[in-house]
py3Dmol code that shows the C-alpha trace and the ligand (Angstrom):
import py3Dmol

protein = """\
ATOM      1  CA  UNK A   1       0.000   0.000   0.000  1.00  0.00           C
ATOM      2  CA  UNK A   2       1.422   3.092  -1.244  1.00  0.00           C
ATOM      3  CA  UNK A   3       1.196   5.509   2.055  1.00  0.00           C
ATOM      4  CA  UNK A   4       1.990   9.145  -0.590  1.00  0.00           C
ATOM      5  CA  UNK A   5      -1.731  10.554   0.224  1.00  0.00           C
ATOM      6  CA  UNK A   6      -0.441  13.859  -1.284  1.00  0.00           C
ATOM      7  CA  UNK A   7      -2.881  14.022  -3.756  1.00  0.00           C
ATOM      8  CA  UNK A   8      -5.883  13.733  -1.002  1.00  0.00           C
ATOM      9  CA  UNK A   9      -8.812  16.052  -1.666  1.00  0.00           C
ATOM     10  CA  UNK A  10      -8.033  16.006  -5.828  1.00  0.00           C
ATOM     11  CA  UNK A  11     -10.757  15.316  -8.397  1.00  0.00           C
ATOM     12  CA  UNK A  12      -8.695  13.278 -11.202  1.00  0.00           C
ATOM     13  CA  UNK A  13     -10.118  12.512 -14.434  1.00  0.00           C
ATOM     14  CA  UNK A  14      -8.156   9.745 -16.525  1.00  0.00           C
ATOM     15  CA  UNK A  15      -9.548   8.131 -19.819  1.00  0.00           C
ATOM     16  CA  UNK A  16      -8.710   4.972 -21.237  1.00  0.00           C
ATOM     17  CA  UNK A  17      -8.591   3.849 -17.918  1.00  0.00           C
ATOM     18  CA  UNK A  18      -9.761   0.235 -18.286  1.00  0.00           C
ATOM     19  CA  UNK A  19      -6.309  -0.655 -19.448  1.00  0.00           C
ATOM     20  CA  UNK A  20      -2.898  -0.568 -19.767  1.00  0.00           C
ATOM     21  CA  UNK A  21      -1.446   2.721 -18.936  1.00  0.00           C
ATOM     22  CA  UNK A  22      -4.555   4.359 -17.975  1.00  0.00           C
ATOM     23  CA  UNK A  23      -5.193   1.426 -15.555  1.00  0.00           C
ATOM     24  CA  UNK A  24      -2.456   1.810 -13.952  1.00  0.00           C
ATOM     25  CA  UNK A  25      -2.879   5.613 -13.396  1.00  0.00           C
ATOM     26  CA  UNK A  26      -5.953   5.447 -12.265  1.00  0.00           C
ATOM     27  CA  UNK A  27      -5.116   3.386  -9.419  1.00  0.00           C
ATOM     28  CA  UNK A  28      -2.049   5.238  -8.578  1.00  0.00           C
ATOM     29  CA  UNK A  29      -3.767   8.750  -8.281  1.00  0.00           C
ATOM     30  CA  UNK A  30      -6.422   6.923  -6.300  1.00  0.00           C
ATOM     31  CA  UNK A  31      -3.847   5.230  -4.009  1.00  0.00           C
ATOM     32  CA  UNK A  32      -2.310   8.718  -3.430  1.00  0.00           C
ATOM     33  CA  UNK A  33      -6.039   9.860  -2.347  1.00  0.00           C
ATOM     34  CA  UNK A  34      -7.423  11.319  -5.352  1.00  0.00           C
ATOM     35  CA  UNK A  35     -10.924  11.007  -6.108  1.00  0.00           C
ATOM     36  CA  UNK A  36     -10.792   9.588  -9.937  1.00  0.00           C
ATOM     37  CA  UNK A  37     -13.387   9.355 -12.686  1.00  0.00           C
ATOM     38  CA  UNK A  38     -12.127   6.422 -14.726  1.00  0.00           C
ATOM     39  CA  UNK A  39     -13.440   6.932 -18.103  1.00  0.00           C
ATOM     40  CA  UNK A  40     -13.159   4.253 -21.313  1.00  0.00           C
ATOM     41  CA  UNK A  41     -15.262   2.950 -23.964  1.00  0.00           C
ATOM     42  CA  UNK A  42     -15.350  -0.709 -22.942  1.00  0.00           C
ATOM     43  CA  UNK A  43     -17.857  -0.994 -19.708  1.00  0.00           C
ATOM     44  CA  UNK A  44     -16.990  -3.916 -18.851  1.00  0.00           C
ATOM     45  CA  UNK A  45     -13.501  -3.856 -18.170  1.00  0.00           C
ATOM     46  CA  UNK A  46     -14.138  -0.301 -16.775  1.00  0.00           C
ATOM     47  CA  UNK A  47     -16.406  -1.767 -14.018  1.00  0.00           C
ATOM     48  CA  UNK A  48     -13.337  -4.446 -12.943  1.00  0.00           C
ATOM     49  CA  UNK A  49     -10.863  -1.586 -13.315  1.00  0.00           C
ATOM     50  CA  UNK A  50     -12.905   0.768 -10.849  1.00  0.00           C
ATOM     51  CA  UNK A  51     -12.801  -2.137  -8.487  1.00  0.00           C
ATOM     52  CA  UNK A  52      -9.233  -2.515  -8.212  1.00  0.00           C
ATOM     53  CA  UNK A  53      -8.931   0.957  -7.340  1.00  0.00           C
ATOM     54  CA  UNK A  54      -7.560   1.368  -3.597  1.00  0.00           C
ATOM     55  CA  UNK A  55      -7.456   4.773  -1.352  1.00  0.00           C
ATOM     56  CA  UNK A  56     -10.290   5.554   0.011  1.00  0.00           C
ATOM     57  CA  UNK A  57     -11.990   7.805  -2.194  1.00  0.00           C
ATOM     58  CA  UNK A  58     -14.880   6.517  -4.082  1.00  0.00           C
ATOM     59  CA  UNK A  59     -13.783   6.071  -7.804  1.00  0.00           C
ATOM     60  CA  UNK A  60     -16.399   6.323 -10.739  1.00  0.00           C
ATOM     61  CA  UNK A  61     -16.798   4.529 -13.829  1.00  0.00           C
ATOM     62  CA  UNK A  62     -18.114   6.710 -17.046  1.00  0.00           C
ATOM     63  CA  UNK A  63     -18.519   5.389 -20.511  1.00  0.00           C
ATOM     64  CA  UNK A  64     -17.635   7.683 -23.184  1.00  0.00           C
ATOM     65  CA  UNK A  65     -16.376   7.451 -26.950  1.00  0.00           C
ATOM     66  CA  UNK A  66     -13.066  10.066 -26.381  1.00  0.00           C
ATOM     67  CA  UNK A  67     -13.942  11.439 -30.096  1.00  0.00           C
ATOM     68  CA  UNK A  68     -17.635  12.374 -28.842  1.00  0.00           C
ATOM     69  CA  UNK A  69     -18.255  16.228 -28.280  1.00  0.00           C
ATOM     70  CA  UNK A  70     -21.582  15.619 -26.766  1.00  0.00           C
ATOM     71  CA  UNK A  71     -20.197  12.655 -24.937  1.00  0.00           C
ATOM     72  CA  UNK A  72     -17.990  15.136 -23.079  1.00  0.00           C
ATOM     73  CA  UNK A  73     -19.906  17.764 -22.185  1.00  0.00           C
ATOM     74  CA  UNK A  74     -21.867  15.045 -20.600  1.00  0.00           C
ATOM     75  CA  UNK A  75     -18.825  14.293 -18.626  1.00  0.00           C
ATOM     76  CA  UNK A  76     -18.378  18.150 -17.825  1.00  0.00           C
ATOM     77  CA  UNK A  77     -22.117  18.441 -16.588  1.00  0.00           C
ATOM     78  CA  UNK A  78     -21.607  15.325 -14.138  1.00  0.00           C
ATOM     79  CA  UNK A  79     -18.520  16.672 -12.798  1.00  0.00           C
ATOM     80  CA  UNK A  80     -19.471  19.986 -12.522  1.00  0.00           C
ATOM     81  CA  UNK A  81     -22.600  18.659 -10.550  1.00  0.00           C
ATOM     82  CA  UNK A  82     -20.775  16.604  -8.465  1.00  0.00           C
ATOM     83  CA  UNK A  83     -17.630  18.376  -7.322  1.00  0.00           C
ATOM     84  CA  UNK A  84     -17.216  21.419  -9.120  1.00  0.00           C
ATOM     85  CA  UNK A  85     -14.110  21.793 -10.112  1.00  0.00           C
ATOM     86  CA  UNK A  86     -11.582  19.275 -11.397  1.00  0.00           C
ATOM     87  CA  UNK A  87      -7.762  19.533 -10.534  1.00  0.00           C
ATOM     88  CA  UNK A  88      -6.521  16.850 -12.600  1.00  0.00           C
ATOM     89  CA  UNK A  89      -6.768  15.338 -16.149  1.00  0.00           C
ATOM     90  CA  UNK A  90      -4.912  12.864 -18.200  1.00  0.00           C
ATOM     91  CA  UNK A  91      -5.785  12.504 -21.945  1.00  0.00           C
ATOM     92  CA  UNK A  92      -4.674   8.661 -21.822  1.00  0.00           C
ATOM     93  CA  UNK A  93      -6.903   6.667 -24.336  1.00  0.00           C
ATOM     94  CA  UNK A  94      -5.823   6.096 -27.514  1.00  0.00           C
ATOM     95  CA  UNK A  95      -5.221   3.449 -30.281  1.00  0.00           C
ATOM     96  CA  UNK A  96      -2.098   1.931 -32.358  1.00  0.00           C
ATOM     97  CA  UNK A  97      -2.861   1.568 -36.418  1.00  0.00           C
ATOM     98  CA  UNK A  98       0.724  -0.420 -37.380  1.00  0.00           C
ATOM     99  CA  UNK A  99      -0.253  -0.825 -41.405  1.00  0.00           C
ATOM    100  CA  UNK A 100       1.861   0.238 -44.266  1.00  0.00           C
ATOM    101  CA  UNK A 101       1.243   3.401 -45.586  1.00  0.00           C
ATOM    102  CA  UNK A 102      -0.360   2.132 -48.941  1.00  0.00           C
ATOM    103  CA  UNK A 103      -2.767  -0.128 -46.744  1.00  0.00           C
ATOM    104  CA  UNK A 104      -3.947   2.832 -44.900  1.00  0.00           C
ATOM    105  CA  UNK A 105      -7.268   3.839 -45.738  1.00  0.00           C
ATOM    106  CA  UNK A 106      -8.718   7.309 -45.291  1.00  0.00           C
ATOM    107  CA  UNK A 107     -10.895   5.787 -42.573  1.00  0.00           C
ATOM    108  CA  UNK A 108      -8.039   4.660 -40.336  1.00  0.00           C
ATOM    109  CA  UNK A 109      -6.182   7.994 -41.011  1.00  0.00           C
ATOM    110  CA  UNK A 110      -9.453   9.832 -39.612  1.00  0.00           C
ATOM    111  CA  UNK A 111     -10.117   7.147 -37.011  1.00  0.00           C
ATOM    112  CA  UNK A 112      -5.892   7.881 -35.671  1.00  0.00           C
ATOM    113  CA  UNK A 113      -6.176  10.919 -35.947  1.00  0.00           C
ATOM    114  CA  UNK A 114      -9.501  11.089 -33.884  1.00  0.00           C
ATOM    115  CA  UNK A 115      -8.879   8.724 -31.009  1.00  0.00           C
ATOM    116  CA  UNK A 116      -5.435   9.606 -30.898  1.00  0.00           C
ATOM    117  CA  UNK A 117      -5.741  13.495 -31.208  1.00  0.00           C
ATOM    118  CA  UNK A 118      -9.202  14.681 -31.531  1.00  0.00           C
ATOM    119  CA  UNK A 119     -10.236  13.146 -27.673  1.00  0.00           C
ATOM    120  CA  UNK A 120      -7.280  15.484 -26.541  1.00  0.00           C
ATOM    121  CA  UNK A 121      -8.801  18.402 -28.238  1.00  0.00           C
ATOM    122  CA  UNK A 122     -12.151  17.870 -26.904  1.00  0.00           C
ATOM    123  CA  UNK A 123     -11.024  16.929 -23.190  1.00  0.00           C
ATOM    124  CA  UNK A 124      -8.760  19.885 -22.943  1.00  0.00           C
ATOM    125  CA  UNK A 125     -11.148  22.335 -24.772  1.00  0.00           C
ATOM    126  CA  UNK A 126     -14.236  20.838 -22.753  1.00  0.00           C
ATOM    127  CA  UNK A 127     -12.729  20.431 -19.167  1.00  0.00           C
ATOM    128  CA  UNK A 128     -10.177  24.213 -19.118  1.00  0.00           C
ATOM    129  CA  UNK A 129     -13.449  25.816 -17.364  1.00  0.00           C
ATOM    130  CA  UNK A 130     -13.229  23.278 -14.655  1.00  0.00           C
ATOM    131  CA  UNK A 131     -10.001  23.209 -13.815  1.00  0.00           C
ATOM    132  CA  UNK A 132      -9.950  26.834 -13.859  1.00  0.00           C
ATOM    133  CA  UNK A 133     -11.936  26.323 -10.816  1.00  0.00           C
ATOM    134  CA  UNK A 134      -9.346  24.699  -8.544  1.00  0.00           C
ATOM    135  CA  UNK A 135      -9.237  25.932  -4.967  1.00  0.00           C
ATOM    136  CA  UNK A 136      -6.647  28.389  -3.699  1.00  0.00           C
ATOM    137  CA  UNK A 137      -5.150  25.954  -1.469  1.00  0.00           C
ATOM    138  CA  UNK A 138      -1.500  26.036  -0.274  1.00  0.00           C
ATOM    139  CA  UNK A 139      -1.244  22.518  -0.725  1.00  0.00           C
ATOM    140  CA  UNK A 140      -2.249  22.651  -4.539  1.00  0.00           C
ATOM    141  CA  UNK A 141      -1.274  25.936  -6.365  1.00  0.00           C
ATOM    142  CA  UNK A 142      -2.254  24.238  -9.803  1.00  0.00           C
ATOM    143  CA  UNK A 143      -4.480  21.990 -11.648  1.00  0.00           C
ATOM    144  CA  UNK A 144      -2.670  20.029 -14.455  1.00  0.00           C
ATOM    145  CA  UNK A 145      -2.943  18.627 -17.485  1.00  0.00           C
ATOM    146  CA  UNK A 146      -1.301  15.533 -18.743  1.00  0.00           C
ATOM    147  CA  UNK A 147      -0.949  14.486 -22.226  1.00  0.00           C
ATOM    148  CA  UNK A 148       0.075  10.569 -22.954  1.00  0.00           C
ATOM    149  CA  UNK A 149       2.069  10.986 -26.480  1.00  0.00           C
ATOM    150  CA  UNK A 150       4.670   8.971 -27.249  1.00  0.00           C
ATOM    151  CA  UNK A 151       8.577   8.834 -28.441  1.00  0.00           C
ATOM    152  CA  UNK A 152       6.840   8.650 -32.087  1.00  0.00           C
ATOM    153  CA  UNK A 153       5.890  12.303 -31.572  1.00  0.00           C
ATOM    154  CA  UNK A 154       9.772  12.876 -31.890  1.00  0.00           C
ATOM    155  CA  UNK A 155      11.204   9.764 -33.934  1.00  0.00           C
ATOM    156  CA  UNK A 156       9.259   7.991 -37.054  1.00  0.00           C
ATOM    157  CA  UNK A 157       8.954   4.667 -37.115  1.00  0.00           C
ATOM    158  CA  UNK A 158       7.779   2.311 -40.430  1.00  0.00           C
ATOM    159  CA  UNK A 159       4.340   1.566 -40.748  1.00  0.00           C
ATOM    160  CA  UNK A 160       3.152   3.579 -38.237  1.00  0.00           C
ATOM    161  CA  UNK A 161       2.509   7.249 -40.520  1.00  0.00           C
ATOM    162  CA  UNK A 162      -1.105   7.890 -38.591  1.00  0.00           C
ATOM    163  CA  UNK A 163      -0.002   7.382 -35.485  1.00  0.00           C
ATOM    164  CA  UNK A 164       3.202   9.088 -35.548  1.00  0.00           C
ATOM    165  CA  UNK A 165       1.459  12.013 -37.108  1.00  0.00           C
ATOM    166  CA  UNK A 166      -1.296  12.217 -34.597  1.00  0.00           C
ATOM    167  CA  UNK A 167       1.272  11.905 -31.557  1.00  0.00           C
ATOM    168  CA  UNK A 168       2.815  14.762 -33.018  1.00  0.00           C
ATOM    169  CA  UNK A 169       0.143  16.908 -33.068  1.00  0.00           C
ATOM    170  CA  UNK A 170      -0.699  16.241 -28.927  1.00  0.00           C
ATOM    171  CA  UNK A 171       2.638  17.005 -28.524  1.00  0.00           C
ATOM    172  CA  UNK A 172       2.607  20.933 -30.250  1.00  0.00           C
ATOM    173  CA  UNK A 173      -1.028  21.012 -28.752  1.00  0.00           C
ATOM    174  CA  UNK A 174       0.446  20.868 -25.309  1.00  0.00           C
ATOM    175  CA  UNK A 175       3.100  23.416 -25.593  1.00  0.00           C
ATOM    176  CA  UNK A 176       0.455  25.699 -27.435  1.00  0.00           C
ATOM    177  CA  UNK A 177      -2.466  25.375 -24.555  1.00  0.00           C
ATOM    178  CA  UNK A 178       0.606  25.461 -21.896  1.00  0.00           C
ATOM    179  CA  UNK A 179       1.725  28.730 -23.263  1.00  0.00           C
ATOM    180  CA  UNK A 180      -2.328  30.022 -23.644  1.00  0.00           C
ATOM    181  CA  UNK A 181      -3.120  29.159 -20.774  1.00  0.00           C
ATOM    182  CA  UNK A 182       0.069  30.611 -18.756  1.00  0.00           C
ATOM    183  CA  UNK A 183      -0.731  34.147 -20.947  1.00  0.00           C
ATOM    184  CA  UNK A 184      -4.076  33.624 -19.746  1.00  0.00           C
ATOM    185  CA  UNK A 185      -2.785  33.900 -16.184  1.00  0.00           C
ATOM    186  CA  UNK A 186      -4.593  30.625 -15.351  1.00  0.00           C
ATOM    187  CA  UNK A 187      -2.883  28.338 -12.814  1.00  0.00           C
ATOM    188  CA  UNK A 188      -3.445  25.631 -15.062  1.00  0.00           C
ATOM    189  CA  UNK A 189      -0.230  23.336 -16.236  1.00  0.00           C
ATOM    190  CA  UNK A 190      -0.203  21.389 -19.316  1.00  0.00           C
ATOM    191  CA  UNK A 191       2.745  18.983 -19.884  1.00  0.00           C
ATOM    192  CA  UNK A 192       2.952  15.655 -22.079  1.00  0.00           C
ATOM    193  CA  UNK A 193       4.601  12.303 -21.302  1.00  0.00           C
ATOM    194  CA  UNK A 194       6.233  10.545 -24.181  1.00  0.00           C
ATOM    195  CA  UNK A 195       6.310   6.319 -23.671  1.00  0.00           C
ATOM    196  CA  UNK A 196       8.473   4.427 -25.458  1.00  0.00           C
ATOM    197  CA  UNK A 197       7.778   0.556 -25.921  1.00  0.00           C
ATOM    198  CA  UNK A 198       5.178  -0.133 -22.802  1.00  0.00           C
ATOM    199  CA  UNK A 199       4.265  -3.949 -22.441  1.00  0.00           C
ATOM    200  CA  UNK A 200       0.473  -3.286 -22.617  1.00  0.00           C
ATOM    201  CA  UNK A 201      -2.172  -4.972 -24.693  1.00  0.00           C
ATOM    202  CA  UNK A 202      -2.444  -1.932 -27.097  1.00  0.00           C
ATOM    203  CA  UNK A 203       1.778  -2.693 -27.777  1.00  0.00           C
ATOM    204  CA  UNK A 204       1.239  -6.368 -27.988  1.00  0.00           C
ATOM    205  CA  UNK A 205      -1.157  -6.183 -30.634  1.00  0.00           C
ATOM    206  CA  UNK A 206       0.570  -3.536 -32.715  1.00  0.00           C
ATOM    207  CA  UNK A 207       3.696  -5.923 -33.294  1.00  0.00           C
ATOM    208  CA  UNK A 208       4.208  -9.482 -34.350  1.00  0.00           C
ATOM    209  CA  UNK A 209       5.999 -11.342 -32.159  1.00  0.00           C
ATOM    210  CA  UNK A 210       9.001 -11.309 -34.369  1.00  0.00           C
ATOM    211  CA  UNK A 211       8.998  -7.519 -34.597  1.00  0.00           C
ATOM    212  CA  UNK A 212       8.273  -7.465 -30.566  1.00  0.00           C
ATOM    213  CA  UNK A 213      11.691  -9.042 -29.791  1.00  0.00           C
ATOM    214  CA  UNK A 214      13.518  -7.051 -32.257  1.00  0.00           C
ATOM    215  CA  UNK A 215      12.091  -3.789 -30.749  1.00  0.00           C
ATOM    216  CA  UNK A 216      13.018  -4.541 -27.140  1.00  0.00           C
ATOM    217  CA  UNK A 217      16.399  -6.003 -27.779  1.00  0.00           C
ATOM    218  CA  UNK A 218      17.299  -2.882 -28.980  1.00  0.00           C
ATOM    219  CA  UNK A 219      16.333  -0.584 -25.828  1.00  0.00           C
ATOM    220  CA  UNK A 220      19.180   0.806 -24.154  1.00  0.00           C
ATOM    221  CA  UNK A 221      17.756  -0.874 -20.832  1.00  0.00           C
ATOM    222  CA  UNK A 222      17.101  -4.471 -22.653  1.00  0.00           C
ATOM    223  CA  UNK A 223      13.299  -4.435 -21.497  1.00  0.00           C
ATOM    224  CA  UNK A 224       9.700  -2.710 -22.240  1.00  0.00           C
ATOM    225  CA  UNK A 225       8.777  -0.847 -19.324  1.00  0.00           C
ATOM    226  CA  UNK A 226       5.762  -1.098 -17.552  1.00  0.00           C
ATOM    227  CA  UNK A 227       2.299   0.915 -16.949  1.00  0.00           C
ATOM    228  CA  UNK A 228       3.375   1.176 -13.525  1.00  0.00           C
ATOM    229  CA  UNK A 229       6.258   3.167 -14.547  1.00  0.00           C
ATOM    230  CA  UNK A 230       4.562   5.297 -16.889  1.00  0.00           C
ATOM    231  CA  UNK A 231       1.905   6.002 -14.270  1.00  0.00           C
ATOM    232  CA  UNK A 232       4.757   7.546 -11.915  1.00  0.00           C
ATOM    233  CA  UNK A 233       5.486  10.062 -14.187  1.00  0.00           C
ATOM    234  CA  UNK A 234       1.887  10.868 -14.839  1.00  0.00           C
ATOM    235  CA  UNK A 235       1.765  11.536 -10.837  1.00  0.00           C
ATOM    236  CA  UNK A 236       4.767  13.314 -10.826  1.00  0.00           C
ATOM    237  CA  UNK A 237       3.192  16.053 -13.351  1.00  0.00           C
ATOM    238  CA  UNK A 238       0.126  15.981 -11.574  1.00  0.00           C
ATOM    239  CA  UNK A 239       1.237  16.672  -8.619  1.00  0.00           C
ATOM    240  CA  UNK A 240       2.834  19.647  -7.302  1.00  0.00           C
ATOM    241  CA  UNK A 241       6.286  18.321  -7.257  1.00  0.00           C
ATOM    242  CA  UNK A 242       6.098  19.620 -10.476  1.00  0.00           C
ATOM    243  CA  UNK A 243       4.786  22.916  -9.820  1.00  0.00           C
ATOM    244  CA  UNK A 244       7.142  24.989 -12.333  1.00  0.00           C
ATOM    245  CA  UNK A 245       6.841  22.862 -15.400  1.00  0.00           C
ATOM    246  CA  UNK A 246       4.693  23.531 -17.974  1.00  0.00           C
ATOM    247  CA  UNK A 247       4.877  22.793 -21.684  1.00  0.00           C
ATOM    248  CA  UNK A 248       7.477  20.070 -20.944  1.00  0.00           C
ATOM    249  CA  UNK A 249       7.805  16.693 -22.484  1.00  0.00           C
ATOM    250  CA  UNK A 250       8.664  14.013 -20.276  1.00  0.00           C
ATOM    251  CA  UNK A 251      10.158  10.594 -21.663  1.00  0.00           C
ATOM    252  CA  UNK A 252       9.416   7.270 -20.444  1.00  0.00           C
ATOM    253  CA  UNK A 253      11.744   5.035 -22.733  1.00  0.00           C
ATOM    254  CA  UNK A 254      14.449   3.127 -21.268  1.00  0.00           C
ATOM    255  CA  UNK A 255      16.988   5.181 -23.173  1.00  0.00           C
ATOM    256  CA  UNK A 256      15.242   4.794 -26.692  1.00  0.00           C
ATOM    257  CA  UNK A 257      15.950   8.537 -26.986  1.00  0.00           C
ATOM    258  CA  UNK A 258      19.150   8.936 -25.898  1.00  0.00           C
ATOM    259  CA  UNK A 259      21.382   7.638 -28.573  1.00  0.00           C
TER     260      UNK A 259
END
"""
ligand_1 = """\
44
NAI
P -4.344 -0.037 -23.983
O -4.881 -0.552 -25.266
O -3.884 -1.003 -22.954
O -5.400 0.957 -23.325
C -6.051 1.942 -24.088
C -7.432 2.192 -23.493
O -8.043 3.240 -24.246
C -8.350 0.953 -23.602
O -8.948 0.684 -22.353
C -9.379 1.352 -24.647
O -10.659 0.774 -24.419
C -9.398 2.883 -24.475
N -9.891 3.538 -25.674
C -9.469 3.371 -26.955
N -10.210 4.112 -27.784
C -11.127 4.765 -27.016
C -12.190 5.678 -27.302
N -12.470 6.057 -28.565
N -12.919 6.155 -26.275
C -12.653 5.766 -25.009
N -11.681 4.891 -24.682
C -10.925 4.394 -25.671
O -3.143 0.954 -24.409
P -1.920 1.610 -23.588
O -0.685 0.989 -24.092
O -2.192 1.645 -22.141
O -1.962 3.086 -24.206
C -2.355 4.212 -23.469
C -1.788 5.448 -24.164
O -0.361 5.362 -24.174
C -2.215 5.586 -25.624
O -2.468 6.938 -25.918
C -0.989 5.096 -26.386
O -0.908 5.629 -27.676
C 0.121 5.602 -25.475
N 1.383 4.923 -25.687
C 1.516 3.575 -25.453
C 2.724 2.954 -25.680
C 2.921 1.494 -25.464
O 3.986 0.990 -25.855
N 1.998 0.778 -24.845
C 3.892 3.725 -26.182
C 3.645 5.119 -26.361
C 2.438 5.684 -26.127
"""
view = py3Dmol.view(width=600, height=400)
view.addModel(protein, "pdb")
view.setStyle({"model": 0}, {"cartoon": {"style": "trace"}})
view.addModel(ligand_1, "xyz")
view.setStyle({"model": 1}, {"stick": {}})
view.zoomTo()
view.show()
């Protein structure tokens, strides 16, 4: 049991958190005290995810399609009823399409671009007036935002054109709402985590088994990571150990960057 309850008190919004990364998140921020609104499209793996949520705090479950505008403002009207305000948010869910570029149909190229870059569009846009609302507490100065990109928002990779080019675009998006929002003299940070190869079900799927091996043999640390340890960066940014960062990329990768 994880005894950091420095995050007690916070309303925490994560989507795509039925799996993987998101999961994993979500159950951190709730260990830490956090009261989290785990949102996904799959309902039934949301309900067992909610469960395994520890802290304390009552964690909900809300179905939503990420790419829905009128799904979110749903979302917006049930946590403005509810608490008020929101402090934290992390624009998780998101999909792999690992297809040669002549295979790529406009359809997936919308659909990567959508789940990948239109939910963070719409969850920023839709939740800014809520997390304007944070209280003027000394023990949380800001509310943040979190953005999960990935290292393919700063390297290309074969076969992967829509995704890389939709990570790319939540990466510039943070930077531009971290610097409108600063101007704006909200207290409102906006940073981005960049993953490299995460053993998750969305990474197993995107790579043959073949390709899988290759890919992790050549990580500087000789392993994927895990969920776990992309979730502690995701609380570092949320909380207020990272009070004067905003705009920043932060990379998860086991060195993948570094040479
Ligand atoms: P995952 O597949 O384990 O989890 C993704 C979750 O998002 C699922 O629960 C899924 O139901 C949900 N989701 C997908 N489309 C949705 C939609 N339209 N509306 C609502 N929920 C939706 O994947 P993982 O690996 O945990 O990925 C999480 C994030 O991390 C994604 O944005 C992914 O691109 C990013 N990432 C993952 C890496 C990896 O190696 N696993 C590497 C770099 C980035």
């Amino acid at each position: 049991m994880n005894e950091d309850r420095s995050l007690a008190g916070a309303i925490a919004l994560v989507t795509g958190a039925a799996s993987g990364i998101g999961l994993a998140t979500a159950q951190a921020l709730a260990r830490s005290g956090a009261i989290v609104w785990l949102v996904d499209r799959d309902e039934e793996r949301l309900a067992a995810a909610v469960a395994s949520c520890e802290g304390g705090a009552q964690p909900v479950a809300w179905h939503l399609d990420v790419t829905s505008e009128t799904g979110w403002s749903a979302l917006f009207a049930a946590i403005d009823e509810r608490h008020g305000r929101l402090d934290i948010l992390v624009n998780n869910a998101g999909l792999a399409h690992f297809q040669p570029l002549a295979q790529t149909s406009l359809a997936d190229w919308r659909t990567s671009l959508a789940v990948n870059g239109d939910s963070v569009f719409l969850g920023t846009r839709t939740m800014l007036p809520l997390l304007a609302r944070h209280p003027a507490r000394a023990e949380r100065s800001t509310s943040a935002i979190i953005n999960v990109s990935s290292v393919r928002a700063m390297i290309g990779g074969a076969n992967f054109a829509s995704y890389c080019a939709a990570k790319g675009a939540v990466r510039m998006f943070t930077k531009a709402v971290a610097l409108e929002c600063a101007a704006l003299g909200e207290r409102i940070r906006v940073n981005s985590v960049h993953p490299g190869f995460i053993d998750t079900p969305l990474a197993r799927a995107a790579l043959d088994p073949e390709a899988l091996a290759r890919r992790v043999s050549a990580i500087p640390l000789q392993r994927g990571g895990t969920a776990e340890e992309v979730a502690a960066a995701i609380l570092f940014l949320a909380s207020e150990a990272s009070s004067y960062m905003t705009g920043a990329e932060l990379v998860v990768d086991g060195g993948t960057l570094a040479g």
